[in-house]
C-alpha positions as CSV (number, residue, x, y, z in Angstrom):
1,X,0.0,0.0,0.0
2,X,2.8,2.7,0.7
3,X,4.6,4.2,-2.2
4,X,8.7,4.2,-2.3
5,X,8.6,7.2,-0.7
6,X,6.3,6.0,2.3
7,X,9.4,3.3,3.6
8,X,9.0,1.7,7.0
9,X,12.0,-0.3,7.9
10,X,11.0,-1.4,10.7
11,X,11.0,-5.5,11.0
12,X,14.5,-6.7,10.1
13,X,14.6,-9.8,7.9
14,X,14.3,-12.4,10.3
15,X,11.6,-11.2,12.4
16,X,9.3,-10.4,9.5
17,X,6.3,-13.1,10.0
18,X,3.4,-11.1,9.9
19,X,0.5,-11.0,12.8
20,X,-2.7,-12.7,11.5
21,X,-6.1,-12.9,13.0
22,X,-9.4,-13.5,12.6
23,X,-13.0,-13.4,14.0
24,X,-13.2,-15.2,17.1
25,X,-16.9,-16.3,15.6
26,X,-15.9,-17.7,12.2
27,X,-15.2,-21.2,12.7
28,X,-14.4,-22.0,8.9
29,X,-11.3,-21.8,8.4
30,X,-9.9,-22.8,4.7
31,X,-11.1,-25.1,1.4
32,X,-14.5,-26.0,3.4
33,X,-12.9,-27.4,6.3
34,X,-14.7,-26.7,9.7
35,X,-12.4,-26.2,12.9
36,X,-13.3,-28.1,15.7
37,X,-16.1,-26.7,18.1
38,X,-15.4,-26.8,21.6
39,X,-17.5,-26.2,25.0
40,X,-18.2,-22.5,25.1
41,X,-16.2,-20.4,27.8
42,X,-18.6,-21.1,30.8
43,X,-18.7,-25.0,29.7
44,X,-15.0,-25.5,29.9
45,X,-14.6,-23.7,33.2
46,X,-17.7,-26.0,34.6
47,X,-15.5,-29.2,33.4
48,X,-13.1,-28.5,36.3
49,X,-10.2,-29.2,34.6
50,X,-7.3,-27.0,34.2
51,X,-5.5,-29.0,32.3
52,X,-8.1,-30.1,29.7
53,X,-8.6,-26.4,29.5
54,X,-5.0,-25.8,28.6
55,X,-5.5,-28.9,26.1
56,X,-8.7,-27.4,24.2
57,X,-6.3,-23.5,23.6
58,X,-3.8,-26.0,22.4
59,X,-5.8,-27.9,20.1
60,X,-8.0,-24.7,18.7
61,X,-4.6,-22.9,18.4
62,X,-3.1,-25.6,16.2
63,X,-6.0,-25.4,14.0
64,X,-5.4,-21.7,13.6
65,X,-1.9,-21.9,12.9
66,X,-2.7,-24.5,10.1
67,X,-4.7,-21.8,8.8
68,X,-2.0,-19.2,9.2
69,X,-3.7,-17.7,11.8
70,X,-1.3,-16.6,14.9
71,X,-3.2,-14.1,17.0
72,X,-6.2,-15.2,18.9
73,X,-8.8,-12.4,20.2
74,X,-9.9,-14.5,22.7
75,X,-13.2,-15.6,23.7
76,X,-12.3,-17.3,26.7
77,X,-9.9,-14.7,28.2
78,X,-12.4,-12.5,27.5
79,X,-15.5,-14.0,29.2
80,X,-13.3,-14.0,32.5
81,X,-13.4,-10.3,32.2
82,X,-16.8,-9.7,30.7
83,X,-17.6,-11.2,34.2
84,X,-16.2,-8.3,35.6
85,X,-18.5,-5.9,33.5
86,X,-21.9,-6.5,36.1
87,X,-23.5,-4.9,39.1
88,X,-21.3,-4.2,42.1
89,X,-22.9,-7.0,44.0
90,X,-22.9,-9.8,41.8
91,X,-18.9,-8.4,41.2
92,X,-18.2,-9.1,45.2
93,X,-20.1,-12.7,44.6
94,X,-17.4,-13.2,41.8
95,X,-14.3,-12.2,44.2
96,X,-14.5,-15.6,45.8
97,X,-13.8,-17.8,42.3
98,X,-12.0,-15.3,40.8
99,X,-9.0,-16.8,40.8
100,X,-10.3,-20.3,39.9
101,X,-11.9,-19.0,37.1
102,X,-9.0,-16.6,35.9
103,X,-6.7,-20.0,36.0
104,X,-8.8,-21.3,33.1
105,X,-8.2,-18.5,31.4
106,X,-4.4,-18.7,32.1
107,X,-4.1,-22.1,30.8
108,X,-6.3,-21.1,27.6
109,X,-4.1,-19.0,26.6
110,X,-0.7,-20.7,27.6
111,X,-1.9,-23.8,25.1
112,X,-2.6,-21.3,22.7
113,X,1.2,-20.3,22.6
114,X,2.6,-23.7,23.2
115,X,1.8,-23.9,19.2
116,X,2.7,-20.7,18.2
117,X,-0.6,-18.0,19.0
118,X,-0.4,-14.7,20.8
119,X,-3.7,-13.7,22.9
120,X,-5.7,-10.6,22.7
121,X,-8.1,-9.2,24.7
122,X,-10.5,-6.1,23.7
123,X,-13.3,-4.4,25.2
124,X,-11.5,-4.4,28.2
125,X,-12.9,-1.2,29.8
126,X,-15.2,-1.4,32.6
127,X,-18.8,0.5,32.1
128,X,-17.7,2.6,35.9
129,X,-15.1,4.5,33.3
130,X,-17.6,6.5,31.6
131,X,-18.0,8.7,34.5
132,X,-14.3,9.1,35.0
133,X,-14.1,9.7,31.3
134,X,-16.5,12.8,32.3
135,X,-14.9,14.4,35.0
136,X,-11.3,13.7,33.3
137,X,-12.6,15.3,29.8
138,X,-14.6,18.5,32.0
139,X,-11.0,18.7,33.1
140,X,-12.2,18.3,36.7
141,X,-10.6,16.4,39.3
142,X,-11.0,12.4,38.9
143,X,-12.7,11.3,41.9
144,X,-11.1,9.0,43.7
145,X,-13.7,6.8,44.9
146,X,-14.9,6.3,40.7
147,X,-11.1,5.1,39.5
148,X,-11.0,2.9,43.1
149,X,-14.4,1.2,41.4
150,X,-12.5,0.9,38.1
151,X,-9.7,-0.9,39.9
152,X,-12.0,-3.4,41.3
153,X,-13.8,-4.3,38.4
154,X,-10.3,-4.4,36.0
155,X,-8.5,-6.8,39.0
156,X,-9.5,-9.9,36.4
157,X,-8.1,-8.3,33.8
158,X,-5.1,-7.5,36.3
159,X,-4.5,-11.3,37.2
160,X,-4.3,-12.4,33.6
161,X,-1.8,-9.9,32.8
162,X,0.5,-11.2,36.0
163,X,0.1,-14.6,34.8
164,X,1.0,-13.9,31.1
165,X,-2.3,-14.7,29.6
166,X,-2.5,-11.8,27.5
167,X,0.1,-10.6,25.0
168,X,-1.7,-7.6,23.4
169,X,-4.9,-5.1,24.5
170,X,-7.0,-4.1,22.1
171,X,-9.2,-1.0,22.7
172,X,-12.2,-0.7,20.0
173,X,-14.7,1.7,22.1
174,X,-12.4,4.3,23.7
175,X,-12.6,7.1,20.5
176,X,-16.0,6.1,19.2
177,X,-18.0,7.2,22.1
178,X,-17.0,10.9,21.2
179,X,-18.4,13.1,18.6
180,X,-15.3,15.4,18.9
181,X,-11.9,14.7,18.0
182,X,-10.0,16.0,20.8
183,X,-12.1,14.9,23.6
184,X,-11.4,10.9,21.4
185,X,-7.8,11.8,21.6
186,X,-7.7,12.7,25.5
187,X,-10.2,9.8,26.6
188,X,-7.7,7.4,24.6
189,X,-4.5,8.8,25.9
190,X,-6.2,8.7,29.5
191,X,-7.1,5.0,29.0
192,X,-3.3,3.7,27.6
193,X,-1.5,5.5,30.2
194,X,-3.5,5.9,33.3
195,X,-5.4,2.8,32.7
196,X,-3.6,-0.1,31.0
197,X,0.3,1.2,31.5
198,X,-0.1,3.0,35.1
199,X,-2.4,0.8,36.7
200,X,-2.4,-2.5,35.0
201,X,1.5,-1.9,34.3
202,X,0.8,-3.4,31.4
203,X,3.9,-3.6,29.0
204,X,2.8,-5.5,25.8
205,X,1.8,-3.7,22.7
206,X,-2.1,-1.9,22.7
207,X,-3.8,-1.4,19.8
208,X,-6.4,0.8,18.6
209,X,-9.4,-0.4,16.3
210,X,-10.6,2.6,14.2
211,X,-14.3,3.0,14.4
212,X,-16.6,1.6,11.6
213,X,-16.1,3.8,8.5
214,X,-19.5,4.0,7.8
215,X,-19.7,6.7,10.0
216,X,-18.9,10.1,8.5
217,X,-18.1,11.8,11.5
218,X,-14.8,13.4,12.3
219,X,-13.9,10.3,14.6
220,X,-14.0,8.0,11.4
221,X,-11.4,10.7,9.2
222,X,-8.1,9.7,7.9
223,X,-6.4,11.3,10.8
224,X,-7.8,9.0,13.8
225,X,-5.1,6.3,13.5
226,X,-2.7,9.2,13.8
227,X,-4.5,10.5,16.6
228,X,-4.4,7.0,18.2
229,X,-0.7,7.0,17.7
230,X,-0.1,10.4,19.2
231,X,-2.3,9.0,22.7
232,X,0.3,6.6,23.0
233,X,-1.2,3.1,20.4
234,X,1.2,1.2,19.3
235,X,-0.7,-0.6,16.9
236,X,-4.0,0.8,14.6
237,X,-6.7,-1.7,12.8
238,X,-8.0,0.6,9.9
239,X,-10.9,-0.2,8.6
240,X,-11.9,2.4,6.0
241,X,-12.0,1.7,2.2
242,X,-8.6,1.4,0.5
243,X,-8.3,5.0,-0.5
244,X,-8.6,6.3,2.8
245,X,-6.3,3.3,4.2
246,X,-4.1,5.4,1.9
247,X,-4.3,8.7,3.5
248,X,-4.3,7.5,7.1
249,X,-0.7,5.9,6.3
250,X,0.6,9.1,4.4
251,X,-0.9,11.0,7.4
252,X,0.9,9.3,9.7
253,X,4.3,9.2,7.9
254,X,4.4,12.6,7.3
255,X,4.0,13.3,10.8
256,X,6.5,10.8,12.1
257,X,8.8,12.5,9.7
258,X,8.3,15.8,11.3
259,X,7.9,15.3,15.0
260,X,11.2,13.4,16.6
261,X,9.3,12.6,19.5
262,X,6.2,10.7,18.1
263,X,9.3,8.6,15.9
264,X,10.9,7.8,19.1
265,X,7.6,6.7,20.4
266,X,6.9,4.6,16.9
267,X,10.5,3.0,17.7
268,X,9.2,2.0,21.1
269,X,5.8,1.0,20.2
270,X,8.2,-1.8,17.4
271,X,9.8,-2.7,20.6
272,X,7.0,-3.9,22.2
273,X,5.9,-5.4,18.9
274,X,8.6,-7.2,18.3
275,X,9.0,-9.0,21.8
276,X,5.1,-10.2,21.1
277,X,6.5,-11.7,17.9
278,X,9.7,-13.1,19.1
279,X,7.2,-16.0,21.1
280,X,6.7,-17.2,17.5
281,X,9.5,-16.9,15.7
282,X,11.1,-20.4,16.8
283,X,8.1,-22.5,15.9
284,X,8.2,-23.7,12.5
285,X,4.9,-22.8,9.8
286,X,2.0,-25.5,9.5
287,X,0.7,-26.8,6.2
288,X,-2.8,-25.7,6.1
289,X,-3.1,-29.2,4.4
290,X,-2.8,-31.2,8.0
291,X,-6.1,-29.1,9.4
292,X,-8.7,-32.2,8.4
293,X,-6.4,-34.4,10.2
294,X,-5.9,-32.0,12.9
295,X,-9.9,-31.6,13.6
296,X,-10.4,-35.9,12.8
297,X,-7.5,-35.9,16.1
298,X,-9.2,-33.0,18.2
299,X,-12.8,-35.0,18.3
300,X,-12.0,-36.8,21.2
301,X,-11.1,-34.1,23.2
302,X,-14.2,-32.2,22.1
303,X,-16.6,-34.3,23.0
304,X,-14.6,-35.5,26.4
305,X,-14.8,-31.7,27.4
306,X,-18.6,-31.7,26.0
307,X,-19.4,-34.7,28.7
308,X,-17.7,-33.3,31.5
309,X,-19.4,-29.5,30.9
310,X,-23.1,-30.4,31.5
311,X,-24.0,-29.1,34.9
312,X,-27.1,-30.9,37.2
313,X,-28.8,-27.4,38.8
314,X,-30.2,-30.0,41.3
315,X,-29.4,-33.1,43.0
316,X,-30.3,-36.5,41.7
317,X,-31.0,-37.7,38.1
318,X,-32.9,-37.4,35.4
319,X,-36.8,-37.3,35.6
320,X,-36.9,-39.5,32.6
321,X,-34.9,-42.3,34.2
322,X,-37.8,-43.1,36.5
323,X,-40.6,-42.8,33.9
324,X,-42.7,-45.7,32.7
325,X,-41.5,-47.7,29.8
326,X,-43.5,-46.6,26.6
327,X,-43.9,-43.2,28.2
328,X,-44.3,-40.2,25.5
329,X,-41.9,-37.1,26.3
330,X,-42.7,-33.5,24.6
331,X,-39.3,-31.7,23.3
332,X,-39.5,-28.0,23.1
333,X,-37.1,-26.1,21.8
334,X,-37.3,-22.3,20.5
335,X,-36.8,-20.9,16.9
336,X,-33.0,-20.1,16.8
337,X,-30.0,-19.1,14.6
338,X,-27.5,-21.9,13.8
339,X,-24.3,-22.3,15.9
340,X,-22.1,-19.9,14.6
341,X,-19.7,-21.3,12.3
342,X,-21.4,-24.7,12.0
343,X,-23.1,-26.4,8.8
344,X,-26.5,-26.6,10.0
345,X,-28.8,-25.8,8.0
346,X,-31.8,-26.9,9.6
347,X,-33.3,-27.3,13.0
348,X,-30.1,-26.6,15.5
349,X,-31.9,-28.5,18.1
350,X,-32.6,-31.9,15.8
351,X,-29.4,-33.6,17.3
352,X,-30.6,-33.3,20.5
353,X,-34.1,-35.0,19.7
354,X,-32.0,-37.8,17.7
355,X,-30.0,-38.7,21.2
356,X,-32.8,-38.3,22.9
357,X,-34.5,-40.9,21.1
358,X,-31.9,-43.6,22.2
359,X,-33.5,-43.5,25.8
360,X,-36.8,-42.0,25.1
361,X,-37.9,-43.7,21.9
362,X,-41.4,-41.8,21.6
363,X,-39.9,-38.6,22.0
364,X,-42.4,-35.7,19.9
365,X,-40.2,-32.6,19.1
366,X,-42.3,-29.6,18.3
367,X,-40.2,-26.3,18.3
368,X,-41.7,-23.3,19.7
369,X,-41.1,-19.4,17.8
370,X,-40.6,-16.6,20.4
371,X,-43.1,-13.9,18.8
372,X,-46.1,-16.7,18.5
373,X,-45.4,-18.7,21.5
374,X,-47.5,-22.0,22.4
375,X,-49.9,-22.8,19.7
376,X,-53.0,-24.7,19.7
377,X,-50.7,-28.3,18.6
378,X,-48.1,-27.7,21.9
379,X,-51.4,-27.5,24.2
380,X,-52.5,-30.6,22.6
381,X,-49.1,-32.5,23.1
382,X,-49.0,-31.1,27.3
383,X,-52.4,-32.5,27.8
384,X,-50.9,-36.3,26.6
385,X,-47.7,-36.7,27.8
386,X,-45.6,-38.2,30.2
387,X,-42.7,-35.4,30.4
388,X,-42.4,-32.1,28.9
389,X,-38.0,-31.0,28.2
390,X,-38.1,-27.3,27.3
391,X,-35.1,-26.0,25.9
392,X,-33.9,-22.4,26.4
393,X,-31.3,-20.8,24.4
394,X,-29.5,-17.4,24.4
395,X,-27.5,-15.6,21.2
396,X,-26.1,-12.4,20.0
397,X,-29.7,-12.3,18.7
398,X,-32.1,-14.1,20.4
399,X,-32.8,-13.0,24.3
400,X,-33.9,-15.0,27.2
401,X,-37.5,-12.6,28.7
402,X,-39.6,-14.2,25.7
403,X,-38.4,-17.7,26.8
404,X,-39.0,-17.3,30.2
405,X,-42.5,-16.4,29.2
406,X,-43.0,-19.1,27.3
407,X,-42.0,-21.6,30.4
408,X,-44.4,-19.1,32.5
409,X,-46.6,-20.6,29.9
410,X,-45.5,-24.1,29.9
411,X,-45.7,-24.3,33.8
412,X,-49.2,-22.6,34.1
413,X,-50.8,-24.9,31.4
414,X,-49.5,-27.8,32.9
415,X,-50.7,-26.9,36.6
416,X,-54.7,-26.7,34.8
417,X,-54.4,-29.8,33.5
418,X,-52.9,-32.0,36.2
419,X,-56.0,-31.1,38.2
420,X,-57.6,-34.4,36.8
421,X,-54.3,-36.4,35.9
422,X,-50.8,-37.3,37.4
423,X,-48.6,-34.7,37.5
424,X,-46.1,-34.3,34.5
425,X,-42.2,-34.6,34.8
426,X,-40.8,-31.3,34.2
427,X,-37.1,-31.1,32.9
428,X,-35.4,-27.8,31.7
429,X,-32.1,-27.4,29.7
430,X,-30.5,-24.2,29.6
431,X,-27.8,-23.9,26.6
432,X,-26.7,-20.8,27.1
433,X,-25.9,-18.8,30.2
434,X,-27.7,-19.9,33.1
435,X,-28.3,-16.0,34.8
436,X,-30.4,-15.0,32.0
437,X,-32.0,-18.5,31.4
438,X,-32.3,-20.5,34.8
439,X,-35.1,-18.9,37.5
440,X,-35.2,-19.6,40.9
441,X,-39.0,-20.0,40.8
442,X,-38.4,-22.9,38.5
443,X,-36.7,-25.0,41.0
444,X,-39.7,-23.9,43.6
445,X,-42.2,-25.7,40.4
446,X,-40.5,-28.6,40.7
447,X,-38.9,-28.3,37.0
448,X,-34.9,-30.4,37.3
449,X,-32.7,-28.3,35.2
450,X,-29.4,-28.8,33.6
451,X,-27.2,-26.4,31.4
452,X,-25.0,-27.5,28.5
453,X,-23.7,-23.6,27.6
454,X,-24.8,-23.7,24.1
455,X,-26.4,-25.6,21.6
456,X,-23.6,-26.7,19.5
457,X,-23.9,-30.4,18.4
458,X,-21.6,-31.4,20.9
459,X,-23.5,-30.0,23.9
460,X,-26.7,-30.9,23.1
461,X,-25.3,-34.6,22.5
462,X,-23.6,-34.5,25.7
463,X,-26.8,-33.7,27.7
464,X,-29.0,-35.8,25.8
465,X,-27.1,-38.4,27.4
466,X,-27.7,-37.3,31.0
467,X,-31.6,-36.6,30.2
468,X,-31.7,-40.3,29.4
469,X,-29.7,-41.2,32.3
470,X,-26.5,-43.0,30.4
471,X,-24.5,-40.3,32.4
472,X,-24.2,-38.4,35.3
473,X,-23.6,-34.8,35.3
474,X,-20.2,-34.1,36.7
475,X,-19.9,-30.1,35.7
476,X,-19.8,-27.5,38.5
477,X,-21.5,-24.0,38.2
478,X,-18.5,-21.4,37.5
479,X,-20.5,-19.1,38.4
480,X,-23.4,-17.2,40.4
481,X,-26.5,-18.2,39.0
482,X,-28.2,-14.8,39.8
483,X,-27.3,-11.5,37.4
């Protein structure tokens, strides 16, 4: 992209492989070959294990390299923090795992870069800094109680720093909260050196994500990834169209030739670059060829982490264990995206009413939409059966109040019918996470309840096989269940 006169000799000859990354989301990777899918964050701290933790960021990090890929913006480091990001209270109800859950992130990370994959982290600010972003921009005193509530609610972030489990810090919502350019500058400079280098002491590279270009306001010019160089970035992601990717870099070179201090900075900022890199220099590249072999190897791991992810919310077994043999069982499961990055292109839930079927042989699944919600032909099925399994599910996209509606539904349905019959087993799986899904009142119904995390074909495998009572549940909640 730069011309012979826009030169940066900055990465001598053997330190020139080049930082790749990708969409933590994507899951296909190269020539129609799907990477291996894996517990989601909350599932493979349930599983207990650190060291099968460690394993899975080894195995998805070999698939990435095969790929090319060497920088991972981590979902798992990053749900430890996004933790962090709740109310005060359920924050102190945190403090007592924190470090338990922090060591999965640890050890996610450290498999990661056993094969050759730097971590990054991003949204890593804490919602309590918008109000010291106001006083610091009014150019009033920072109150000192504010930043002593943004210490507490970055200290996750601050134990995976001390134990090395993030190379780089990417900040993507600093600058786009501003509609002026100088205030962007200030609340970015404030963040990398009060924030991440003072406080955190924080000595790895931080990069800067340029807001979307599709916004025309002075924020999104070709000068912010100058600006986030001047506040003290050492890296920029531009993300405008090519002829504007031109300007920023002209911009910024014509700058660096002019001001002697921002090139010293520049030649510290490649210091700090380059000791990220040096952690991959001495492993050798991967021949994206090996990833089907790679993801055949991985399955075993997958679905042993699947298994030990499910989590019993109460004692005991399965409901349908103890039911009579020929007994009918109502699946219901709502109207959802696919798993991202999978090949479904049907019902996301049919896996689970295939293992189901193993154990419960007249198993009727009927899915349920969250705008029309029980229909005439779901009344009809909870006045005739045995056991009712209702499935709730959370995505980027789909929320969890419309669900718990519909088991508000469910449960008060059921109760007028079993005036005149045996009462019907109630099971509920949560696949996704179990604050917004799983209600206290459900437990107080009588409804046994069990998460599996997501609704990947792994999980939903997984708990079909403790709903039909071939396994127990052995996960542990990582959490606390209330938001």
């Amino acid at each position: 992209m730069a011309g012979p006169e826009m030169r940066f000799d900055v990465f001598e000859k053997e330190e020139t492989r080049i930082l790749s990354t990708v969409h933590p989301n994507i899951g296909l990777f190269s020539n129609g070959t799907r990477s291996t899918k894996f517990p989601s964050p909350l599932g493979l701290i349930a599983g207990r294990s650190i060291e099968r933790t460690s394993a899975v960021g080894e195995a998805i990090g070999q698939e990435l390299v095969a790929c090319g890929i060497n920088c991972n913006i981590a979902p798992v480091v990053q749900h430890v923090i996004d933790l962090a990001a709740e109310p005060s209270e359920d924050l102190l109800r945190l403090r007592e795992d924190l470090e338990y859950v922090s060591s999965h992130a640890v050890a996610f990370a450290q498999g990661l870069l056993r094969v050759g994959v730097v971590t990054c982290v991003t949204e890593v600010l804490p919602r309590s800094l918008q109000e010291v972003y106001r006083q610091f921009l009014n150019d009033t005193d920072v109150d000192k109680d504010a930043f002593d509530v943004i210490k507490s609610e970055l200290q996750p972030l601050r134990y995976l720093l001390e134990n090395g489990a993030v190379d780089s810090v990417m900040l993507s919502s600093c600058t786009s909260n501003f509609d002026d350019a100088e205030r962007a500058a200030k609340a970015t400079k404030f963040v990398i050196n009060e924030v991440v280098r003072k406080h955190l002491k924080f000595r790895g590279p931080v990069i800067v994500a340029q807001a979307d270009s599709s916004d025309e306001s002075i924020i999104c010019s070709v000068h912010e990834p100058l600006r986030a160089l001047l506040s003290g970035s050492d890296m920029v992601i531009l993300r405008q169209n090519i002829e504007s990717q031109k300007a920023s870099v002209s911009a910024m070179y014509a700058a660096t030739e002019a001001d002697p201090q921002l090139r010293s900075a520049i030649s510290a900022s490649y210091e700090r670059v380059k000791a990220m890199k040096r952690k991959l220099l001495s492993l050798p590249d991967v021949d994206a060829s090996s990833l089907p072999l790679l993801v055949s190897t991985h399955r075993n791991l997958a679905e042993a982490a699947y298994r030990a992810s499910i989590t019993a919310l109460q004692p005991g077994l399965s409901p349908l264990v103890s039911l009579p043999s020929g007994s009918t069982v109502l699946l219901l499961t709502p109207t959802v995206p696919p798993v991202t990055g999978s090949n479904q292109q049907s019902d996301p839930f049919e896996p689970l009413g295939r293992a189901l079927s193993r154990s419960q042989p007249r198993i009727r699944h009927v899915p349920y939409t969250l705008s029309s919600g029980l229909s005439p032909t779901h009344l009809a099925f909870l006045g005739r059966v045995a056991a009712v399994v209702l499935v709730l599910a959370t995505t980027t996209s789909v929320l969890a109040d419309a669900q718990i509606e519909i088991w508000n539904d469910v449960e008060g349905n059921l109760s007028e019918m079993e005036v005149n019959r045996p009462r019907t087993a109630r099971l509920v799986v949560s696949a996704g996470d179990i604050r917004d899904l799983y209600q206290e009142e459900m437990l107080g119904k009588g409804w046994w309840g069990v998460a599996c995390w997501d609704y990947s074909q792994g999980a939903l495998e997984a708990v079909a096989e403790v709903l039909g009572g071939q396994r127990e549940a052995t996960g542990v909640l990582p959490i606390n269940m209330r938001r």
